[in-house]
Residue frames as a rotation matrix with the C-alpha (Angstrom) as fourth column:
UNK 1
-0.750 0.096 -0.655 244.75
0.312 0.924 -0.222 -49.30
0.584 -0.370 -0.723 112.33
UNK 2
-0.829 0.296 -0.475 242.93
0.401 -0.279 -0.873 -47.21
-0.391 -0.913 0.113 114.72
UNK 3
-0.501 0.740 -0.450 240.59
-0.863 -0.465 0.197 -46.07
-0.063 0.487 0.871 111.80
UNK 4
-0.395 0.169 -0.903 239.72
-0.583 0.714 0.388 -49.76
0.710 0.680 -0.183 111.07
UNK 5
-0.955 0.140 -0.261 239.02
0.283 0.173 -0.943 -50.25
-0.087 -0.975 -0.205 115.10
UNK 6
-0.579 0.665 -0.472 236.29
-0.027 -0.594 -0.804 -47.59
-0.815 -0.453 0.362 114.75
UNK 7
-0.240 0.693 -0.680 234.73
-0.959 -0.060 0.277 -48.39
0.151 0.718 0.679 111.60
UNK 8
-0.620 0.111 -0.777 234.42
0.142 0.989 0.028 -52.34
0.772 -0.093 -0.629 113.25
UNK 9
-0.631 0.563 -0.533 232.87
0.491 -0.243 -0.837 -50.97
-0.601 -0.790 -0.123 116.46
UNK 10
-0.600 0.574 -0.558 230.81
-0.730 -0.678 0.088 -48.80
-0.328 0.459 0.826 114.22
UNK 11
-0.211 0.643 -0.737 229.44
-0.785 0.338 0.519 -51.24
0.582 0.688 0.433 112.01
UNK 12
-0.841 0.128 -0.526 229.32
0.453 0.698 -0.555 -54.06
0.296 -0.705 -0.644 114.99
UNK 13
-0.866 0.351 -0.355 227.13
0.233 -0.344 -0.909 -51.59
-0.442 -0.871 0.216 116.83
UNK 14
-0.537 0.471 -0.700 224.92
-0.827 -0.455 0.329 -50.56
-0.163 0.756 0.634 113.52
UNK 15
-0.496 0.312 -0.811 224.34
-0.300 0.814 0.497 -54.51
0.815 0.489 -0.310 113.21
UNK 16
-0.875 0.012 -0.484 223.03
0.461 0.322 -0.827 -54.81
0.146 -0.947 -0.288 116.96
UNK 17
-0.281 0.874 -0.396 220.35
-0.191 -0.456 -0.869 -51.89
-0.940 -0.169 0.295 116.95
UNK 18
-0.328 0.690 -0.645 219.13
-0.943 -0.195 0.271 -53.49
0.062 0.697 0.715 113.60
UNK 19
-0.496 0.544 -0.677 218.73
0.487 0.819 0.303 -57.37
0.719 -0.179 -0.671 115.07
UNK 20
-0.953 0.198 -0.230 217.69
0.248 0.073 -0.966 -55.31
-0.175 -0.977 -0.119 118.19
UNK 21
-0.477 0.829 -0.293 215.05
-0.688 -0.559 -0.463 -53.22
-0.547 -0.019 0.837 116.35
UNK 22
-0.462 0.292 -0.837 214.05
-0.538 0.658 0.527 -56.50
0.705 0.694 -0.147 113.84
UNK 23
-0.779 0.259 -0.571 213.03
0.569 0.675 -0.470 -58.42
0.264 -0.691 -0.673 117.74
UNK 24
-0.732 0.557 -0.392 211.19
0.121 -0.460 -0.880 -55.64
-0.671 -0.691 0.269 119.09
UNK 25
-0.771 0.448 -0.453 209.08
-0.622 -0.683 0.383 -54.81
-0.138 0.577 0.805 115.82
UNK 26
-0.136 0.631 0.764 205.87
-0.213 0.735 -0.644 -56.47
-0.968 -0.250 0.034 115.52
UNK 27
-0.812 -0.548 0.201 205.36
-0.077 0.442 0.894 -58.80
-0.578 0.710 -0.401 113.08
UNK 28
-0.455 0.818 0.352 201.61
0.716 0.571 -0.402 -59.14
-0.530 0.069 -0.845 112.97
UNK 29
-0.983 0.184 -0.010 199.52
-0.160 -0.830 0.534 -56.98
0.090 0.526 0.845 110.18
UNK 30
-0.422 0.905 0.052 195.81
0.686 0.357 -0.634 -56.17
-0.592 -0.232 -0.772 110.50
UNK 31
-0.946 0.293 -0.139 193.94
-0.325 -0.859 0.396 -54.01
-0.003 0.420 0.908 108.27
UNK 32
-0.383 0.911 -0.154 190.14
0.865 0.295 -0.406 -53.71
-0.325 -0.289 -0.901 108.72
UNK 33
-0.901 0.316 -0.299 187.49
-0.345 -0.937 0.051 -51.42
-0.264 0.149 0.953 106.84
UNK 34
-0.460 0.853 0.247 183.96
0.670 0.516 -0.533 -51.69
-0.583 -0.079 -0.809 106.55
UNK 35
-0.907 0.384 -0.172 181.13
-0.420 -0.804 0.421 -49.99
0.024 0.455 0.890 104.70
UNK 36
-0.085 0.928 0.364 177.06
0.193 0.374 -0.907 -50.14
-0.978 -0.007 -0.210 104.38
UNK 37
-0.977 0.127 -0.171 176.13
-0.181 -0.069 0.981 -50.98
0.113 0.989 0.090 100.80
UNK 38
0.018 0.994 0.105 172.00
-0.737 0.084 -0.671 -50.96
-0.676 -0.065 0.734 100.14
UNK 39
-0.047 -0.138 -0.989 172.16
-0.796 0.604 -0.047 -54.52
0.604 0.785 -0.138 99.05
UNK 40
0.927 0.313 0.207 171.17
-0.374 0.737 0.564 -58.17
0.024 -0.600 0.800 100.45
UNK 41
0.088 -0.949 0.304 174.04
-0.661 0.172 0.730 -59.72
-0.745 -0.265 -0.612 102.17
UNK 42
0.464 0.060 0.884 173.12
0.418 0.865 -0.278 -62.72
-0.781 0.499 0.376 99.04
UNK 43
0.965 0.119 0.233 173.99
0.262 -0.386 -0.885 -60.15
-0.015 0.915 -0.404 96.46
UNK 44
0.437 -0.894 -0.096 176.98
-0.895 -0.422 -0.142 -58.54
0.086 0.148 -0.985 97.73
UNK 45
0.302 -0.269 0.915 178.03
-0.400 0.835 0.377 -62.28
-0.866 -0.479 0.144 98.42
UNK 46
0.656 0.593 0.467 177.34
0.337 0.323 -0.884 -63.13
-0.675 0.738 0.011 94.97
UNK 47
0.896 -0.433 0.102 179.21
-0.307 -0.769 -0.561 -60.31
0.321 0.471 -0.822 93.35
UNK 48
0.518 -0.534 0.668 182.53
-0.786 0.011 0.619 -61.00
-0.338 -0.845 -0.414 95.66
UNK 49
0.414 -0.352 0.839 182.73
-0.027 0.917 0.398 -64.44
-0.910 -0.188 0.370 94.99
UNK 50
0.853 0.027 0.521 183.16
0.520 0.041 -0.853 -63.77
-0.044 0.999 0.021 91.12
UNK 51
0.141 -0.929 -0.343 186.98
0.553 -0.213 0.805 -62.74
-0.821 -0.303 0.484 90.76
UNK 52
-0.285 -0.278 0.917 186.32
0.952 -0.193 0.237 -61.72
0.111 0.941 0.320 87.75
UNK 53
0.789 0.583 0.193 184.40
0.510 -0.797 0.323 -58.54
0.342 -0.156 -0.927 89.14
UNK 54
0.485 -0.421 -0.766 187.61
0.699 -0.339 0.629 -57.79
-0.525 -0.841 0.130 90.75
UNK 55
-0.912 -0.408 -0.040 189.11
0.395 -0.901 0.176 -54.75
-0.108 0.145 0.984 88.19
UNK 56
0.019 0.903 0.429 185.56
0.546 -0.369 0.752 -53.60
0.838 0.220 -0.500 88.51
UNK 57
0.914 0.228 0.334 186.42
-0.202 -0.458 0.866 -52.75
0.351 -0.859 -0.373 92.32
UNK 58
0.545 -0.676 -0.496 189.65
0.682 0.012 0.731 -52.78
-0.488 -0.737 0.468 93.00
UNK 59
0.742 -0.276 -0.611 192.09
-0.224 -0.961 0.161 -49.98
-0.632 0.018 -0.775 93.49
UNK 60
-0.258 -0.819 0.513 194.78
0.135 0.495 0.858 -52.17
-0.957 0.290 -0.017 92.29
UNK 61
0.135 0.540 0.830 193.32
0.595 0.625 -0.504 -52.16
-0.792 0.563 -0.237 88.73
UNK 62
0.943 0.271 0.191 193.62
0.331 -0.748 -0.575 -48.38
-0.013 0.606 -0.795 88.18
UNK 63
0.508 -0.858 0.074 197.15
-0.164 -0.012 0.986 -48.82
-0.846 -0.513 -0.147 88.91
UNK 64
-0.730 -0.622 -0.284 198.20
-0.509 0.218 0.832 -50.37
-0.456 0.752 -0.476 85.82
UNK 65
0.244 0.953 -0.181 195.91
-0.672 0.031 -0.740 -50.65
-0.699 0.302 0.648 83.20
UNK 66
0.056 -0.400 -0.915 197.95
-0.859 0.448 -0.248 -52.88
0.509 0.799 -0.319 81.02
UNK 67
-0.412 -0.097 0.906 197.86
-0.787 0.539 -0.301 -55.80
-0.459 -0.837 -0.298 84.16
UNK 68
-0.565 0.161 -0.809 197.57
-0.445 0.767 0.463 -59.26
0.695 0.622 -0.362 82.57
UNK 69
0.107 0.827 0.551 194.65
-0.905 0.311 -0.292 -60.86
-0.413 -0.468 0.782 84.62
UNK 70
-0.388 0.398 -0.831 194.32
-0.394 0.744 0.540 -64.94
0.833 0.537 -0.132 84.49
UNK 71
-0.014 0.856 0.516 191.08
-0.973 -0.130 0.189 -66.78
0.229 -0.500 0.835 85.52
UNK 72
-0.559 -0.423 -0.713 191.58
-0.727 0.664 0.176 -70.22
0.399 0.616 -0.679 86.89
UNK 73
-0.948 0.280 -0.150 189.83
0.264 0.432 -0.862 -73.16
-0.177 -0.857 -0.484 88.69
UNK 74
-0.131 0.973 0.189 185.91
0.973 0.163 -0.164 -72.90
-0.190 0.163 -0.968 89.23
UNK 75
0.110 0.687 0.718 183.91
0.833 -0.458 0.310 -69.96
0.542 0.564 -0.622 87.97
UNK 76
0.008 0.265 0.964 183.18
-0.420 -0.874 0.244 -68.66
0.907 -0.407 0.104 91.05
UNK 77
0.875 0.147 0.461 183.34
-0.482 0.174 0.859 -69.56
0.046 -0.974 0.223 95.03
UNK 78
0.387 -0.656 0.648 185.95
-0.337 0.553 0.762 -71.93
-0.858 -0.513 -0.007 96.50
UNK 79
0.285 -0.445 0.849 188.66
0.494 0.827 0.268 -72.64
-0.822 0.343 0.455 93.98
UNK 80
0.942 0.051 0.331 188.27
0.313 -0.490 -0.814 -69.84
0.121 0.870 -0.477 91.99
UNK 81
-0.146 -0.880 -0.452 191.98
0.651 -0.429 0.626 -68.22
-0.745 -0.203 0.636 91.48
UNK 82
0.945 -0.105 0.309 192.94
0.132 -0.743 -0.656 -65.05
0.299 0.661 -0.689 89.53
UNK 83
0.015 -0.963 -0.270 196.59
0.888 -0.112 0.447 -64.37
-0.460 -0.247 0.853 88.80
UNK 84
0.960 0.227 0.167 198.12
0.280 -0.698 -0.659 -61.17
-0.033 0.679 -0.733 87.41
UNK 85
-0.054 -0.949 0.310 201.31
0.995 -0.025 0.096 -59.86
-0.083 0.314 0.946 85.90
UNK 86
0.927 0.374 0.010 202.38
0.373 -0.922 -0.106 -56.35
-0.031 0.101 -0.994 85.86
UNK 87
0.195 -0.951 0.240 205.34
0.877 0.060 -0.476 -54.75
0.439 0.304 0.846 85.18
UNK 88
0.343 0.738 0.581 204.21
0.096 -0.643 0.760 -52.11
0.934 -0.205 -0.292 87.70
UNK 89
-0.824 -0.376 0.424 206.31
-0.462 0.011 -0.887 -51.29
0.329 -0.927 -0.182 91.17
UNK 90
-0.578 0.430 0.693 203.08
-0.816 -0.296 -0.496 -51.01
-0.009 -0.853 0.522 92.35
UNK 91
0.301 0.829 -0.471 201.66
-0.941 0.177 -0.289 -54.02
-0.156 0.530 0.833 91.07
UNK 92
-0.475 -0.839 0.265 204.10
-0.834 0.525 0.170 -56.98
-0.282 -0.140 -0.949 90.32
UNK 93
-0.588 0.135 -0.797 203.05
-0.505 0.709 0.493 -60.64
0.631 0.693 -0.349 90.19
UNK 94
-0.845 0.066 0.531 201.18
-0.459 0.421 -0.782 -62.66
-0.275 -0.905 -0.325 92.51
UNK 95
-0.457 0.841 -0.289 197.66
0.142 0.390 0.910 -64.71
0.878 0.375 -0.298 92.94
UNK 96
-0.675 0.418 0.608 194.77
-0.706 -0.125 -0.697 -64.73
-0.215 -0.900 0.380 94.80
UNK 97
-0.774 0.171 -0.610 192.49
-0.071 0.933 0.352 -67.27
0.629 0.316 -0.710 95.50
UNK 98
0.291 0.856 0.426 189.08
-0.796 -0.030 0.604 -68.57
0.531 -0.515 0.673 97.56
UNK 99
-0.584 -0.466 -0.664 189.48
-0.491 0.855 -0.168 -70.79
0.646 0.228 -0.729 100.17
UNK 100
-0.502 0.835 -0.225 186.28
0.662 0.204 -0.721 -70.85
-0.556 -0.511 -0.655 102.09
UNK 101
-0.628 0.728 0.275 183.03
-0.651 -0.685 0.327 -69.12
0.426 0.026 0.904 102.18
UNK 102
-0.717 0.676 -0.173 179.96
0.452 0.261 -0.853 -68.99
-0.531 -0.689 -0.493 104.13
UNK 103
-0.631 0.616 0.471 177.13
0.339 -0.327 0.882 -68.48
0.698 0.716 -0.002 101.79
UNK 104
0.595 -0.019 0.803 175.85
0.574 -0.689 -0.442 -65.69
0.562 0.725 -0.399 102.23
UNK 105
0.987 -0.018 0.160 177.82
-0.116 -0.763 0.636 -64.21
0.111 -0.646 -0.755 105.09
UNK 106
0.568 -0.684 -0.458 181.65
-0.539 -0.730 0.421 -64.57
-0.622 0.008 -0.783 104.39
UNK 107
0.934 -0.320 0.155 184.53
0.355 0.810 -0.467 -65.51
0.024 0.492 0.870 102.11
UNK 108
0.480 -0.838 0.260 188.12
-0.141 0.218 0.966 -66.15
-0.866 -0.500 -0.013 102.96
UNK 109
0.983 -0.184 -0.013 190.93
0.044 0.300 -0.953 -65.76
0.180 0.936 0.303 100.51
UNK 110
0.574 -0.818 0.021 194.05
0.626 0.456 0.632 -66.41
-0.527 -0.350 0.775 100.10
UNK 111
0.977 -0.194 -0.093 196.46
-0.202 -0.681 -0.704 -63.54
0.073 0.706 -0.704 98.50
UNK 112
0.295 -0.953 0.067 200.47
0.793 0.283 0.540 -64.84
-0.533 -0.106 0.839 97.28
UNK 113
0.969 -0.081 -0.231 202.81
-0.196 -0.823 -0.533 -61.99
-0.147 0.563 -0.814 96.35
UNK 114
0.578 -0.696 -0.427 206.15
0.175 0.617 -0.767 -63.19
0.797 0.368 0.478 94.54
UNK 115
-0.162 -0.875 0.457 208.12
-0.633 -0.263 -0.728 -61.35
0.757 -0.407 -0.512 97.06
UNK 116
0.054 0.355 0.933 206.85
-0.991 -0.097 0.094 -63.55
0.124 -0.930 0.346 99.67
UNK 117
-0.950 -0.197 -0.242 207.03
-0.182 0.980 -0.085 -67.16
0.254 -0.037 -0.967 101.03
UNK 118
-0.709 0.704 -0.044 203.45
0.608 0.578 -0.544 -67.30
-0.357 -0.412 -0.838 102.25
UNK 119
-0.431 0.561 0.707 200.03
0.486 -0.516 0.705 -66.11
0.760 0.648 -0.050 101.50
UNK 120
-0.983 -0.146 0.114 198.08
0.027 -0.720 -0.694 -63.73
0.184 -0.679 0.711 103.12
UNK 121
-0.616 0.788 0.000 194.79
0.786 0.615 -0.055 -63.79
-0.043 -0.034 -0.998 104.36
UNK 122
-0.785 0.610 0.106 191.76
-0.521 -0.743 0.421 -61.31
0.336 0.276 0.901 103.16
UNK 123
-0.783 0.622 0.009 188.30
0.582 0.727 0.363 -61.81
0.220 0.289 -0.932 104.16
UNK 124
-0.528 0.805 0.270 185.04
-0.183 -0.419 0.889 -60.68
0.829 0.420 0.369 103.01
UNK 125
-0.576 0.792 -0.200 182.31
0.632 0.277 -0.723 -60.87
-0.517 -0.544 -0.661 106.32
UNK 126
-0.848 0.407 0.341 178.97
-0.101 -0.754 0.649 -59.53
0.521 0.515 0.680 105.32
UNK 127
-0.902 0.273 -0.335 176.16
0.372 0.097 -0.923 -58.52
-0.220 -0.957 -0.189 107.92
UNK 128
0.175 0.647 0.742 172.64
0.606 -0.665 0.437 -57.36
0.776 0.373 -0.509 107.19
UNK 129
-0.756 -0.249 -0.606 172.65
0.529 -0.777 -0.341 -53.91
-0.385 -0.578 0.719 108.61
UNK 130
-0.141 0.765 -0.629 169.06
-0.506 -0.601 -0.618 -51.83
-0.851 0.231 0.472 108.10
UNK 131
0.826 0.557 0.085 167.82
-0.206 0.439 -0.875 -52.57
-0.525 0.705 0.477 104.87
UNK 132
0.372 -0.817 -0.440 171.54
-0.657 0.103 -0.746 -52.94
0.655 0.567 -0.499 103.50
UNK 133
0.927 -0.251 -0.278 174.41
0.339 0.878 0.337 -54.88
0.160 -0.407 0.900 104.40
UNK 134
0.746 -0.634 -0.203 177.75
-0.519 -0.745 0.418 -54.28
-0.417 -0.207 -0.885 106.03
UNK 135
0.711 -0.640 -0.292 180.82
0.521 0.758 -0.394 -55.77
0.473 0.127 0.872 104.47
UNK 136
0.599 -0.772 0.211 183.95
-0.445 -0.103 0.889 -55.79
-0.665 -0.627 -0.405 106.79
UNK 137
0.811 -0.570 -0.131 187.00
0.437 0.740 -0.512 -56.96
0.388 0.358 0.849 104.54
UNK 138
0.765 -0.643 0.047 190.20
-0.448 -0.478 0.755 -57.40
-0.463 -0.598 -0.654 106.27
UNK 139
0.590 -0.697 -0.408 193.80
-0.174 0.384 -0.907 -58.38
0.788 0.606 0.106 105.53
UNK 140
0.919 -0.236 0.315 196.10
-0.292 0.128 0.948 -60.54
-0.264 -0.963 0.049 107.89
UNK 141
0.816 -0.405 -0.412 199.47
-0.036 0.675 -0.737 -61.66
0.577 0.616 0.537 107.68
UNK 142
0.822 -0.518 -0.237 202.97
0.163 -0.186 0.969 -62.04
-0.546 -0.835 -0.068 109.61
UNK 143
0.694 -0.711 0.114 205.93
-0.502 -0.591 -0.632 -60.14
0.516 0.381 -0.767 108.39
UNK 144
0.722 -0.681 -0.117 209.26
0.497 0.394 0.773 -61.75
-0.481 -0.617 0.623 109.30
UNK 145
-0.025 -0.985 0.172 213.12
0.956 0.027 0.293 -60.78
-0.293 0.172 0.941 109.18
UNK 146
-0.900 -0.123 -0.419 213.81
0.121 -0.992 0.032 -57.06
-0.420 -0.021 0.907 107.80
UNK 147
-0.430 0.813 0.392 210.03
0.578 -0.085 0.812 -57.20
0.694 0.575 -0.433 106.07
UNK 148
0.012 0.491 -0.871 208.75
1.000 -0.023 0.001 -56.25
-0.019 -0.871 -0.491 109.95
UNK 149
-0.948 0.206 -0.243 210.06
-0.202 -0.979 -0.043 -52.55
-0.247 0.009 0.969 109.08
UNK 150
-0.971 0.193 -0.142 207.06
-0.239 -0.771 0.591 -52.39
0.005 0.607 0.794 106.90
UNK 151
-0.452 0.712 -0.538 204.53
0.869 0.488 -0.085 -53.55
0.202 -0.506 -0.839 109.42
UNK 152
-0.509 0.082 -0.857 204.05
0.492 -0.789 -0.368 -49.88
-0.706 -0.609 0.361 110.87
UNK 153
-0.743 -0.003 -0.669 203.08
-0.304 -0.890 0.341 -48.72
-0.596 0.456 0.661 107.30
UNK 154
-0.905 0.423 -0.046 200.91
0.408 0.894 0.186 -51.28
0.119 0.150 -0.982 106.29
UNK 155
-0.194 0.931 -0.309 197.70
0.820 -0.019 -0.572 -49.50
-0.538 -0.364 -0.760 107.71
UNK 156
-0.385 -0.307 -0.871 199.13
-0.268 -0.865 0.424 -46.78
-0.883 0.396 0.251 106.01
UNK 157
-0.739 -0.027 -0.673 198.97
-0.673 0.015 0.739 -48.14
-0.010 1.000 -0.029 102.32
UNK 158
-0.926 0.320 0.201 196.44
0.232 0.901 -0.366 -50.53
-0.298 -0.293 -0.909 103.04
UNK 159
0.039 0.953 -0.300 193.41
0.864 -0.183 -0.469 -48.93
-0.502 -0.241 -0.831 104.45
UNK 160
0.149 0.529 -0.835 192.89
-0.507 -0.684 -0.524 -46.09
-0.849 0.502 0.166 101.85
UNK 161
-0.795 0.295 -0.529 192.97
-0.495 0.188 0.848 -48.74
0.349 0.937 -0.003 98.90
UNK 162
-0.910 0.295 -0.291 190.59
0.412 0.567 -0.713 -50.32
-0.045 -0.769 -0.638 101.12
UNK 163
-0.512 0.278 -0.813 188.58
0.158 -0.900 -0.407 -47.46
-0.844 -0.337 0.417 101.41
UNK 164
-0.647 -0.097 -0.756 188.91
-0.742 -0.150 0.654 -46.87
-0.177 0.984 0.025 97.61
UNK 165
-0.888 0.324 -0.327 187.26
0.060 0.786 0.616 -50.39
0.456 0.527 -0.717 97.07
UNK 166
-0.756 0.527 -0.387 184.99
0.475 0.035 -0.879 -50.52
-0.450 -0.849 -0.277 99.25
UNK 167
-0.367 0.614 -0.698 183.40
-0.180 -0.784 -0.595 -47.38
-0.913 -0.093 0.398 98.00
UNK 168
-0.651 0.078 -0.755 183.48
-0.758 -0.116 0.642 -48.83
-0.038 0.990 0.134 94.60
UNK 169
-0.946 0.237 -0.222 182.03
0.240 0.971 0.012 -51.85
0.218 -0.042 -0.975 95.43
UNK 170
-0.505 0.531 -0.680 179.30
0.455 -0.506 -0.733 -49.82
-0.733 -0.680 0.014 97.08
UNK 171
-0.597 0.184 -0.781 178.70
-0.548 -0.805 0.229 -47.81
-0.586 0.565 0.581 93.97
UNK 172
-0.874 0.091 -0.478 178.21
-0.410 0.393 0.823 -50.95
0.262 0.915 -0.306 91.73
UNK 173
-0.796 0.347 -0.495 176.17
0.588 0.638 -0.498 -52.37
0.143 -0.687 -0.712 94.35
UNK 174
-0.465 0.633 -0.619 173.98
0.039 -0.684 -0.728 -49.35
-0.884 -0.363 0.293 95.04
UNK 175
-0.624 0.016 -0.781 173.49
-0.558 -0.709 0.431 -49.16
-0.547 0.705 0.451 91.50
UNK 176
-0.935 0.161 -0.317 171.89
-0.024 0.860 0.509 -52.49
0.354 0.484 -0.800 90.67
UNK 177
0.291 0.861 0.417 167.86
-0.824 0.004 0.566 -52.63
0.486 -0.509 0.711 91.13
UNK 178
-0.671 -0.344 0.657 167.17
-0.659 0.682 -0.317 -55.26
-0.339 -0.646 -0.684 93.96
């Protein structure tokens, strides 16, 4: 009986510091990275809006090269969508989508992963900087219920695929006459 006392007070107390540590954890994600690409802010705009460019620059792409990729909605800009399938941890199911833009200077998307109930927000700003242009792309969202652990690590896994793109994007960009 007295074992069954202390393994209730145990696990009572185990269930307290995890609602206690689920209140205190913040819920809010930011990631933010920028880069100068030697390109008008119309071009890299241009590029961007075309989902289809996206296993051209994104890290996510070299992840699983077998990723099923559909293109739906308009062409390009507001409406465009791109699912993908993957059978990939790292990868999984989900869509993105456009759901603004400022021609030439930003575009807002929308990003749904299955595991989630909402989408997340990404967006493209782009700035002339010297003879180039700066894009700033960020990622927002709010983490609820045990997800909030995996706020802290977020900047973590984020901002070096970030990085990663970025620089690709840059390359293709740098590489194109103006």
């Amino acid at each position: 009986m007295k074992i069954l006392k202390i393994a209730g007070v145990t696990l009572l107390a185990v269930m307290t510091v995890y609602i206690v540590i689920i209140i205190v954890l913040p819920s809010k994600v930011f990631v933010e990275r920028s880069i100068v690409v030697n390109a008008r802010p119309e071009e890299v705009y241009n590029y961007l809006e075309d989902l289809r460019n996206f296993q051209e620059w994104a890290y996510w792409a070299e992840i699983d090269p077998l990723t099923a990729y559909e293109y739906k909605g308009a062409l390009k800009g507001v409406g465009s969508r791109m699912d993908w399938h993957s059978e990939h941890v790292g990868m999984g199911y989900g869509s993105l989508w456009i759901v603004a833009t400022i021609p030439p200077r930003q575009i807002n998307l929308d990003i749904q992963l299955r595991e989630f109930d909402k989408p997340a927000q990404m967006t493209f700003n782009f700035l002339e900087e010297g003879n180039g242009t700066r894009i700033t792309w960020n990622f927002q969202t709010k983490f609820y219920g045990y997800w909030k652990f995996f706020v802290p690590m977020m900047e973590e896994e984020l901002g070096p695929a970030y990085e990663k793109g970025l620089r690709k994007i840059k390359s293709v960009l740098d590489s194109q006459p103006s």
